[in-house]
N, C-alpha and C positions, 0 to 999 in steps of 0.2 A: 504493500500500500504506500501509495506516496504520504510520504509525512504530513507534506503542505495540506492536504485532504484534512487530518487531524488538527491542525494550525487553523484551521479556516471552522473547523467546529466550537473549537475553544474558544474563539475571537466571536463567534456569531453569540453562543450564551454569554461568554464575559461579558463584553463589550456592546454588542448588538441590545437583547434582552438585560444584561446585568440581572441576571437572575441571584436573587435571595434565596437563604438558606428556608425551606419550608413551603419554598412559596411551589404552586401546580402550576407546569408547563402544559400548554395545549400543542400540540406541533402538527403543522400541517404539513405534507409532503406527497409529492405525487411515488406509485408504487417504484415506480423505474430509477428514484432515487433512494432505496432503500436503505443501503450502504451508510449512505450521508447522513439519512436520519439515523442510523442507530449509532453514526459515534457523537453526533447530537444528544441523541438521551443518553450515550453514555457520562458526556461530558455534562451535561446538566446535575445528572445522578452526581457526580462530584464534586459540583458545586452546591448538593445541599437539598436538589428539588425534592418537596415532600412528593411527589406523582410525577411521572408524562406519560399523558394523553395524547396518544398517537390517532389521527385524522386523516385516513389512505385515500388520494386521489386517482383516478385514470384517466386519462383521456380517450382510451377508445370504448372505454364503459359510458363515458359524458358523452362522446359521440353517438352510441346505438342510445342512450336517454332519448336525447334532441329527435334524432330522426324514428321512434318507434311508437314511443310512450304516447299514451293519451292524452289529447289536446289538453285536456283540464288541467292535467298538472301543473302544467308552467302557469296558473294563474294563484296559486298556491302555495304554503309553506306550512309542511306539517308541526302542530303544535309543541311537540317533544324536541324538534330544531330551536323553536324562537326561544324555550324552556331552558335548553344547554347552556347554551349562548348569553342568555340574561343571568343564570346562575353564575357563569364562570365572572362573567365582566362582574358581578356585585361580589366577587371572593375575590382574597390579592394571590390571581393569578398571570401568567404570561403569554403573550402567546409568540411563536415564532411558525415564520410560512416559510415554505422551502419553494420557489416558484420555481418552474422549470414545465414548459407548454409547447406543444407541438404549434407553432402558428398559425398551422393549417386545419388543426384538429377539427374545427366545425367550418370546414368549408364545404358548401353545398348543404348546409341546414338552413333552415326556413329561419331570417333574420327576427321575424315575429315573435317566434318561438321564444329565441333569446332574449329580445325586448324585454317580454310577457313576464318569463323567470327573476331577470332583474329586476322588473318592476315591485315584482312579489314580495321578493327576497328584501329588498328594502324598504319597504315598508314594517313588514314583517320584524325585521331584525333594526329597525330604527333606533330605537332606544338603546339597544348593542353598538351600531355604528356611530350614535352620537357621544360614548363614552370613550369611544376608539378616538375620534376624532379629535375631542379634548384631554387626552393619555390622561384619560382616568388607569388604566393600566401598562404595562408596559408590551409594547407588541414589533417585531421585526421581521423584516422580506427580505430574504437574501435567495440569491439563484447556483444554481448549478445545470452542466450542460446535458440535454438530451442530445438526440442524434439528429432527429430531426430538426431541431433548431442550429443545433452543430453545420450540419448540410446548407440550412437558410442560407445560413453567414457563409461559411466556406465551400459553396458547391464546388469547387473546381479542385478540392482535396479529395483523398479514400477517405471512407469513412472512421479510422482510424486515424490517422490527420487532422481531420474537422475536430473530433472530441479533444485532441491532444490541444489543438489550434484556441478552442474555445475554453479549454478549461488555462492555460496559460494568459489569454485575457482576462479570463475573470482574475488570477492569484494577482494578477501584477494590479490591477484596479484597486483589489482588496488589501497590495503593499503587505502581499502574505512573499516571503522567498523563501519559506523552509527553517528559519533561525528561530523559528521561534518565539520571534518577536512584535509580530504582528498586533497586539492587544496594545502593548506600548504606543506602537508608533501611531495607532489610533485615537490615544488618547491627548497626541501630542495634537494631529489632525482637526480632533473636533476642537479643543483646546483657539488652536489659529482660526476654526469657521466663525469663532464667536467674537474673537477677535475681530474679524472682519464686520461681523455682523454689528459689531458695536461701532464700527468707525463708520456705518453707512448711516447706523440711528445719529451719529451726533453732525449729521450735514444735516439735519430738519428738513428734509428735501419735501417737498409739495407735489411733486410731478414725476414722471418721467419722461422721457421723449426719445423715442427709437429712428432708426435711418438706416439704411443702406441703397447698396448704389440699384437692388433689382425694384427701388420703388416705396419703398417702406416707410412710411412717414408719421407715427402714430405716437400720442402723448396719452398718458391715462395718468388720473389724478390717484394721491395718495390718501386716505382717512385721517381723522383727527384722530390724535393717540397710536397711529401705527407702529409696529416695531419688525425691524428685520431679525428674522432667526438663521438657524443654520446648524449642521451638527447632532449634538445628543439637545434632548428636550427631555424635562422630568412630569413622571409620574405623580397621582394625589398623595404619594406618599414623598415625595421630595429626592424618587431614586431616578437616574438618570438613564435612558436607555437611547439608542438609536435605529429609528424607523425602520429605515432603508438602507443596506449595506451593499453597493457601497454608495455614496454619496457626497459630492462637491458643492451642492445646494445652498445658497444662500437668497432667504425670498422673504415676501411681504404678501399682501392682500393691496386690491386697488379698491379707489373708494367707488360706491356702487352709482354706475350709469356714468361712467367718467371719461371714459375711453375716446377717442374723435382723429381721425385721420384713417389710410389707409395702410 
């Protein structure tokens, strides 16, 4: 096993989640990465997790859903889903997603279909997504390569090339090289986002105003009291976690109906 594999586990619970000693991990992951998830729970298991709650994805099981299942489904979300969901986000638990999608998985499904389902699912689980949204909990996405998406990017490699190709992108974005050190050097990272993030709050800026030479000419106003973030963001408990790994992001909110140009 390559080591950096193990390096990029440790860094997603330490640093990603910052998972607490007690605290129940939910871990989402599609089957094809199963590997990854289990040196995930292995490494959470050593940092302390009282559970993980493993969450198996497929994408060709989601694809025969879409194109088989009875219409009605997709307008619905069974009550024992929005049930899980509400309990976990009201306990101090975690959640980490292991993304990793075929791009093409629902191509040639009925786009309705999907609409229908999201529309469902979000209402449905509203109250879940509006605690995600304000890290009432602590929750992170980090990816690993399938083959299929391996291929997207690298059609013109074997298929052993593509995966080698895409998983050496992901380490070096993730500032994983094998030393071990990768947790560190993230911490130096988000360390600098906020940094940054701090010297855009103290321009008081009002506006912004975008250009380039293919036409682009658009200004969007900024809110009263706005703040740029960037980085790790803390949990209601004051623990720090990072969303998305990896991540160079430094952003705000525009003030609403403010936007004007092309």
């Amino acid at each position: 096993m390559d080591k950096r594999l193990k390096e990029y586990a440790r860094l997603a619970v330490r640093q990603g989640n910052n998972l607490q000693k007690g605290q129940t991990l939910l871990l989402r992951a599609p089957v094809e990465c199963a590997e990854f998830a289990r040196l995930i729970a292995e490494e959470a298991y050593a940092a302390g997790a009282g559970e993980v709650i493993t969450d198996w994805s497929d994408d060709a099981m989601t694809r025969l859903k879409y194109l088989h299942a009875e219409d009605k489904v997709f307008d619905t979300v069974r009550p024992w889903i929005k049930e899980r969901y509400d309990t976990l986000a009201d306990e101090d638990f975690a959640l980490m997603t292991v993304y990793a999608e075929d791009p093409e998985a629902l191509k040639g499904v009925d786009p309705d279909r999907i609409r229908r389902a999201s529309a469902a699912s979000g209402n449905a689980l509203k109250d879940y997504y509006d605690k995600m949204m304000r890290s009432d909990f602590s929750w992170c996405v980090v990816s690993v390569p399938v083959l299929s998406w391996a291929k997207k990017v690298f059609p013109e490699k074997s298929d052993k090339e593509a995966m080698g190709a895409l998983w050496d992108a992901i380490y070096e974005t993730l500032r994983i090289d094998g030393s071990g050190s990768a947790v560190e050097k993230w911490a130096e990272h988000t360390a600098r986002l906020h940094e940054n993030a701090e010297k855009l709050n103290a321009l008081e800026l009002v506006s912004l105003h975008y250009e380039n030479s293919l036409g682009t000419d658009f200004t969007v106003g900024l809110p009263e009291g706005y703040r740029f973030l960037g980085g790790a963001e803390k949990n209601r408990k004051g623990n720090e976690f990072i969303a998305n790994m990896p991540t160079e992001e430094i952003f705000t909110a525009p003030a609403k109906y403010s936007g004007n140009g092309v």
